[in-house]
C-alpha positions as CSV (number, residue, x, y, z in Angstrom):
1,X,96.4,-56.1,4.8
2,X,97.6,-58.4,1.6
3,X,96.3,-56.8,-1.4
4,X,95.0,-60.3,-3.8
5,X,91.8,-59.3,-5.6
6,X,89.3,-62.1,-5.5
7,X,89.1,-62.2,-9.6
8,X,92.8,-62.6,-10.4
9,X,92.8,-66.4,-10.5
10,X,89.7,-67.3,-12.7
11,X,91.3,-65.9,-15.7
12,X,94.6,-69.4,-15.3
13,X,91.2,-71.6,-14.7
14,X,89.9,-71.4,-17.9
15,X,92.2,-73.6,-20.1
16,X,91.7,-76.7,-17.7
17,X,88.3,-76.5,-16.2
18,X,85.6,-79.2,-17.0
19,X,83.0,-78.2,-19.8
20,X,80.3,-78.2,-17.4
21,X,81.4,-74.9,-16.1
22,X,82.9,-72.9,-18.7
23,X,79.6,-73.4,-21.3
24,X,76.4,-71.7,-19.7
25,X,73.8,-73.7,-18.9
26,X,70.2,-72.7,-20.5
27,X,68.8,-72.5,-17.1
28,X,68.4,-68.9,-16.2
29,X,68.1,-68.8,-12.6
30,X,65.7,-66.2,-10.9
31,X,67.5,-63.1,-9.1
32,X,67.4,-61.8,-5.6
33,X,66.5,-58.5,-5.0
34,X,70.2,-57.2,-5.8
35,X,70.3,-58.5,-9.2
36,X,72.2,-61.6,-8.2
37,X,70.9,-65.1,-9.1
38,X,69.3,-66.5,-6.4
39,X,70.6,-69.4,-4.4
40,X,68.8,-68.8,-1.3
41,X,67.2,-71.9,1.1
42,X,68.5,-75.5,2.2
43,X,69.8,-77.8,0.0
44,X,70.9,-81.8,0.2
45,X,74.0,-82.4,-0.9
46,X,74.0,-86.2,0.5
47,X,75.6,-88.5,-2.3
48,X,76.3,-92.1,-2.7
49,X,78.6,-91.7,-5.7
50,X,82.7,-92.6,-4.7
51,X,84.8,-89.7,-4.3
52,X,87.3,-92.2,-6.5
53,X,86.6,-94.0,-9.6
54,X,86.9,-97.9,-8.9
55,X,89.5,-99.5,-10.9
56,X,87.4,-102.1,-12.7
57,X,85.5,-99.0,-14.2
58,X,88.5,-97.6,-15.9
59,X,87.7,-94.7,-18.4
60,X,83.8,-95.3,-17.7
61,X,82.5,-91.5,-16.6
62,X,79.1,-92.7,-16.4
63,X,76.7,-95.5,-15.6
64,X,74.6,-97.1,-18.1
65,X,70.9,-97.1,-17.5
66,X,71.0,-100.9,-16.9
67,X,73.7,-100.3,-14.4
68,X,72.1,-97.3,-12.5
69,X,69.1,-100.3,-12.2
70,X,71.2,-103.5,-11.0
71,X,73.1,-100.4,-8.2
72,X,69.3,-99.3,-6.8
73,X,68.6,-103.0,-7.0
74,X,71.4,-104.3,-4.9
75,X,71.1,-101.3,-2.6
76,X,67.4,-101.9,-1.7
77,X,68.0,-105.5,-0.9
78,X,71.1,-104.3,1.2
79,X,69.0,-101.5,3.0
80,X,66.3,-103.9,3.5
81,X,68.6,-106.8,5.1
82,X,70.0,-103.9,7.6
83,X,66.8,-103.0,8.9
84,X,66.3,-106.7,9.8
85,X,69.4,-106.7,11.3
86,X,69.1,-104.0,13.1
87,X,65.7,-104.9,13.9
88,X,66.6,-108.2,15.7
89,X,69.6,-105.7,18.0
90,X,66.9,-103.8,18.7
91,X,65.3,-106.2,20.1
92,X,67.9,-107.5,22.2
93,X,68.5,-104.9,23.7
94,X,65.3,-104.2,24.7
95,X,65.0,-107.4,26.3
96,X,68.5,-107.2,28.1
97,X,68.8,-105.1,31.4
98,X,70.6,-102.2,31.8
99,X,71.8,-102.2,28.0
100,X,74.7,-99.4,27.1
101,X,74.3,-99.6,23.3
102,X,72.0,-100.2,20.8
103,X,75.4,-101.7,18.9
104,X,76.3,-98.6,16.7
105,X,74.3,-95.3,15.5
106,X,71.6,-97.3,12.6
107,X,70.0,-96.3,9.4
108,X,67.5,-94.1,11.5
109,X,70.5,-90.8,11.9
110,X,71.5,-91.8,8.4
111,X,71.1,-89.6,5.2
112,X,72.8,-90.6,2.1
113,X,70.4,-90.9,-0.6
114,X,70.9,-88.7,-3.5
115,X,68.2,-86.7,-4.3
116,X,69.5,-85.6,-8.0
117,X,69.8,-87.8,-10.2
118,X,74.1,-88.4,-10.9
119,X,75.1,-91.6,-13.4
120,X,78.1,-90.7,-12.4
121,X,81.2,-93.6,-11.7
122,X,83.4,-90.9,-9.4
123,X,82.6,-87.2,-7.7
124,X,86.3,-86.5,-9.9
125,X,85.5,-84.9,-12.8
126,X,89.6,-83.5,-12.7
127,X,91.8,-85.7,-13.9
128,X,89.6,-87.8,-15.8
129,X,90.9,-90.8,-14.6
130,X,88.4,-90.3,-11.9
131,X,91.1,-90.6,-9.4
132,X,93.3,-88.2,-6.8
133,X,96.2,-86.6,-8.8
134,X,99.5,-87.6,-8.4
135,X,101.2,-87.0,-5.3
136,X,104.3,-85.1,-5.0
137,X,107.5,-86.6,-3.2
138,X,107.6,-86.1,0.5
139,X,103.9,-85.5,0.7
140,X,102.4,-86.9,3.9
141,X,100.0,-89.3,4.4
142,X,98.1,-90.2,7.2
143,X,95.5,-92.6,8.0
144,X,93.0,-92.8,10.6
145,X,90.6,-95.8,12.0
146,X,87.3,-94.6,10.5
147,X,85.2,-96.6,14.2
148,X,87.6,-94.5,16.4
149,X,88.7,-97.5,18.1
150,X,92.6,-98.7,16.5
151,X,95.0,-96.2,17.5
152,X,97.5,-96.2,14.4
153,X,100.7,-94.5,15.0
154,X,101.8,-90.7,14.1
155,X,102.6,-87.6,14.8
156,X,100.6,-84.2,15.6
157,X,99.2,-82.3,13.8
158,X,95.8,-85.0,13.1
159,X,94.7,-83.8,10.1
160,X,91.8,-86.6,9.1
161,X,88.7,-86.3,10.5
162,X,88.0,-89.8,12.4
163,X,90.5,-92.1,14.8
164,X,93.3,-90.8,16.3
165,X,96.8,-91.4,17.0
166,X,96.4,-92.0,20.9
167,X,94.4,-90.7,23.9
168,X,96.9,-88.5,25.6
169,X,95.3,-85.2,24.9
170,X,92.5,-83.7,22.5
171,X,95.6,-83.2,19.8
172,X,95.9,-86.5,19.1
173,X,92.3,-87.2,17.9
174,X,90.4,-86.9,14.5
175,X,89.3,-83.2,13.4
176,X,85.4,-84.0,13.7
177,X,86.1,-86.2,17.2
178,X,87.2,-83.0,18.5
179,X,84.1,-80.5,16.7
180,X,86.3,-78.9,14.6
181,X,86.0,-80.0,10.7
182,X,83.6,-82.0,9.5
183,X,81.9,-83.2,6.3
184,X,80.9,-78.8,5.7
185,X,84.5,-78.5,5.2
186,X,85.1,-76.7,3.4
187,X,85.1,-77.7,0.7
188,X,81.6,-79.8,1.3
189,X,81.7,-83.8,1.0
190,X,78.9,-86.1,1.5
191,X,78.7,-87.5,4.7
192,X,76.5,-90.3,7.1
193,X,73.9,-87.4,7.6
194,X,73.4,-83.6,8.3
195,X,74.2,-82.8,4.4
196,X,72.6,-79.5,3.9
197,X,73.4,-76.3,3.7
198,X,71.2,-73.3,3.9
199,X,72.9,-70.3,1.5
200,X,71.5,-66.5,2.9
201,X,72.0,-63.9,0.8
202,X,72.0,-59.8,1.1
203,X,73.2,-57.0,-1.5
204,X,77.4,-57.5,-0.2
205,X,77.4,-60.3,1.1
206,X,76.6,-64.7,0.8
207,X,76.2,-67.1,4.1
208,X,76.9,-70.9,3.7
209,X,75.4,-72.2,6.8
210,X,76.1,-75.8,7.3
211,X,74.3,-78.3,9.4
212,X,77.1,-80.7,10.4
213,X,79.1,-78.5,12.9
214,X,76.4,-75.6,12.8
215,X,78.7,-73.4,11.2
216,X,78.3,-70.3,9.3
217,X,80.8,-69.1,6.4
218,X,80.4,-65.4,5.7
219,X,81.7,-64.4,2.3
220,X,81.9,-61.4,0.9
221,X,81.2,-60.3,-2.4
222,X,83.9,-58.1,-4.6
223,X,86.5,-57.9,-2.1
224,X,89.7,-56.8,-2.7
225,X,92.0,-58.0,0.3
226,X,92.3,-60.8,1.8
227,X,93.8,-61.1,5.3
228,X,97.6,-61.0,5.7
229,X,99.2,-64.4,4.6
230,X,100.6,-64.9,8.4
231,X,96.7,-64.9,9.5
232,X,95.6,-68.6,9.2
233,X,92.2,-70.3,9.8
234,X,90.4,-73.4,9.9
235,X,88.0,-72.2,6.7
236,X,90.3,-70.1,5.3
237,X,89.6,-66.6,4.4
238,X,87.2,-66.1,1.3
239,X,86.0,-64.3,-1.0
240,X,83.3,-64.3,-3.5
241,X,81.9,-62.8,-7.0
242,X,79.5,-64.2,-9.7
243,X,80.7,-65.0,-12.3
244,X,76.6,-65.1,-15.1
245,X,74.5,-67.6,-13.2
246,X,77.6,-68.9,-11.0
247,X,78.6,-68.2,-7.6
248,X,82.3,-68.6,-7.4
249,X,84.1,-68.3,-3.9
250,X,87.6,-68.6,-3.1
251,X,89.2,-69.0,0.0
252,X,93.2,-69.0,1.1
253,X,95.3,-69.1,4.6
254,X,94.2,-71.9,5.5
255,X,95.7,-73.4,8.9
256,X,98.8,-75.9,9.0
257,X,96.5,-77.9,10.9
258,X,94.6,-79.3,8.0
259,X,94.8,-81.5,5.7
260,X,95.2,-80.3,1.6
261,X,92.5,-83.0,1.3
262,X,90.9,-84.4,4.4
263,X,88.8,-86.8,4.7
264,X,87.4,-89.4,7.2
265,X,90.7,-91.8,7.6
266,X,93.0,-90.1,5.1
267,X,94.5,-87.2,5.2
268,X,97.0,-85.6,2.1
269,X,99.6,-83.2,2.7
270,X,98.7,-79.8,4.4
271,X,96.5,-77.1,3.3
272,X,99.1,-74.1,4.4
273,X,99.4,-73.1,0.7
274,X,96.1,-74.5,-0.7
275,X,94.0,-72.4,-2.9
276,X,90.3,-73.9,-2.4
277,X,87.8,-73.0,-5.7
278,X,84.2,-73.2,-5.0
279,X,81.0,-72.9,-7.4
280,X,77.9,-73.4,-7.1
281,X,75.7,-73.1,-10.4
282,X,72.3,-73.5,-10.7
283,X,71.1,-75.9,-13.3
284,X,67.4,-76.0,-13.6
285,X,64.6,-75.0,-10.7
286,X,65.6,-76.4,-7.2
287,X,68.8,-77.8,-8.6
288,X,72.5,-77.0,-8.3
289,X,75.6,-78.4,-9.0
290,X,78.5,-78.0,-6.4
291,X,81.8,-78.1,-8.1
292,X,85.5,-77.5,-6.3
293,X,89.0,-77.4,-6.7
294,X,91.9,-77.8,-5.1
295,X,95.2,-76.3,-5.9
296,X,98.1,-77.3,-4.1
297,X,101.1,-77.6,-6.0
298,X,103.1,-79.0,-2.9
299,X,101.0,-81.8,-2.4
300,X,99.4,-82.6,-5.5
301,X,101.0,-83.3,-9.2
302,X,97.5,-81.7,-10.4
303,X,94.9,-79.7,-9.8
304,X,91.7,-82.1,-8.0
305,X,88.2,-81.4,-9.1
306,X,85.0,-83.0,-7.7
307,X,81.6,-81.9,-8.8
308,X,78.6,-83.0,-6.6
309,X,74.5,-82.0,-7.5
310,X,72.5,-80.1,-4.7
311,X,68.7,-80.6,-4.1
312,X,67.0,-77.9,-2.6
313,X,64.4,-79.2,0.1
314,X,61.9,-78.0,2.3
315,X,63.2,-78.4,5.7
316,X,65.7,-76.6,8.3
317,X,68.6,-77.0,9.9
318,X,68.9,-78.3,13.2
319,X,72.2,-77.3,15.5
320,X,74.3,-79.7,15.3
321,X,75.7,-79.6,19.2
322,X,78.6,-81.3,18.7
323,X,80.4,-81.8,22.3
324,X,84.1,-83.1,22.9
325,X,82.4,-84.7,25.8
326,X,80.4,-86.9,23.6
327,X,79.6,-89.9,26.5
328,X,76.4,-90.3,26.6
329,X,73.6,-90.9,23.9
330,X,71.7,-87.6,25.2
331,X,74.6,-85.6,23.8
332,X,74.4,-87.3,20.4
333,X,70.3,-87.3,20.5
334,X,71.2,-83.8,20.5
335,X,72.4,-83.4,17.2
336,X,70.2,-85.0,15.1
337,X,67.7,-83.9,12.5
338,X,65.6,-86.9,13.1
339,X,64.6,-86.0,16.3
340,X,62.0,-84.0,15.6
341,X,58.6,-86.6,14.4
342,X,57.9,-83.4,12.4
343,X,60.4,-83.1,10.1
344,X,60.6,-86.1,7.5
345,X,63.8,-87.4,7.0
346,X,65.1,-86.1,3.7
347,X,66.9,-89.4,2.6
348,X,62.9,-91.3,2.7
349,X,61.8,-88.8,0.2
350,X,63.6,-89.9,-2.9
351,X,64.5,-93.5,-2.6
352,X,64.1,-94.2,-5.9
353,X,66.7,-91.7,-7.3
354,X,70.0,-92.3,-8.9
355,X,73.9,-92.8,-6.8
């Protein structure tokens, strides 16, 4: 085993991390039955805010009110003008024998409306330009065809999550094409649908149960190794401690295979020697902010902080049965939440809230 107490690094966090985790919050949040505060249920982390701040924005951190208006304004027009559209594919399909698509996966699998309120203008809260840090020299880039369907050029491993580099074999497709990472990460990042988590909690120990992928991260709770350094996995291996009303989990030896930031058609440097930072803090009832950070010196300048509110909601998660063999809509029927006339889709429950 690699002795690396879980606590050493929190103590080299303190002189850069944003003020919304180093001062309290006056939200005391209620404890389990261990003393620990309780973070147990599902919660929605879907979000509509850019990872990225956009350019014309500048040094704006936050929306005005009027803005946050004329955005829910222009994207109930836009959601109503879809359901038109897709109302009048519908319908031709319907009316054409023996159809094969319905023209692409609609607005009824999708979840992205925030149920927390966020004025936000980026999910980057580190550096406070809003935007990735600088990369280093000789980092590697690659991007991916978000549809699936262009084939761009590279070479193995594929460490985004959509598109490929060819058809050859499963190793030159996108990460969540082939069930492996997805939008749970970790670290988590909003995605189409399936954003929630359900956290479990026992005296030891903390499971982050994801939807998207079905996966379940068990993390311990004042552990003192880690697996050895030449032990790598997808999720890395964590470890956890709170840290007053915050849950803070780290997690290291994270496969080759990924990327130090992955996302859907981009994918930055490798996460070999990345040091992943999670928190999740609760900041009134049913509410909790997610907050992580990435340290990889090797690809990045800087450290890369994103901070993204939870919701907790009353639902479940569905298995998400994710198959390579993905040909035929009964397979993806199978993994949605939607299916089930019971369950009201979380993203028609708050429409009027904030990006």
């Amino acid at each position: 085993m690699h002795p690396l107490p879980c606590f050493n690094y929190v103590f080299a966090l303190v002189s850069w991390l944003p003020l919304t985790s180093l001062h309290a919050q006056d939200y005391v949040s209620p404890r389990t039955e261990y003393g620990h505060p309780d973070l147990r249920g599902v919660w929605n982390f879907s979000s509509q805010t850019p990872l990225e701040r956009p350019d014309r924005l500048a040094d704006q951190e936050f929306f005005t009110a009027a803005e946050i208006a004329e955005i829910l304004e222009r994207r109930e027009a836009s959601t109503t003008a879809s359901m038109e559209r897709e109302a009048t594919v519908a319908a031709q399909v319907l009316s054409t024998s023996n159809a094969s698509s319905v023209g692409s996966v609609n607005n009824l699998w999708m979840d992205r409306t925030t149920l927390d309120e966020n004025g936000r203008t980026s999910l980057i809260v580190h550096p406070r330009n809003g935007k990735l840090p600088e990369l280093q020299a000789g980092t590697v880039v690659q991007l991916g065809d978000e549809s699936g369907i262009t084939e761009i050029p590279g070479t193995r491993p594929v460490r985004y999550t959509h598109g490929g580099i060819g058809r050859d074999g499963p190793e030159d497709r996108g990460l969540s094409e082939r069930c492996i990472v997805f939008n749970s990460g970790p670290p988590l990042m909003s995605g189409p649908y399936n954003n929630l988590i359900q956290i479990f909690q026992n005296r030891d120990h903390v499971v982050i149960l994801a939807e998207m992928g079905f996966d379940a991260r068990i993390v311990p709770l004042q552990k003192s190794d880690l697996v050895d350094a030449a032990i790598t996995m997808w999720s890395g291996d964590s470890c956890g401690y709170f840290e007053d009303d915050t849950l803070v989990v780290e997690s290291r030896y994270f496969t080759d295979k990924i990327a130090s930031l992955g996302l859907r058609r981009e994918a930055y440097g490798s996460a070999k020697d990345r040091l992943l930072i999670e928190r999740f803090t609760p900041t009134a009832a049913g509410k909790l902010n997610y907050e992580f950070t990435i340290d990889e010196p090797a690809t990045f300048k800087d450290r890369l902080t994103v901070l993204m509110p939870m919701t907790r909601i009353d639902s479940q998660l569905y298995e998400y049965a994710c198959h390579a063999g993905n040909y035929s809509i009964g397979n993806i029927l199978k993994g949605a939440r939607a299916d089930d006339a019971e369950v009201t889709d979380s993203g028609q429950q708050s429409s009027e809230q904030l990006p």
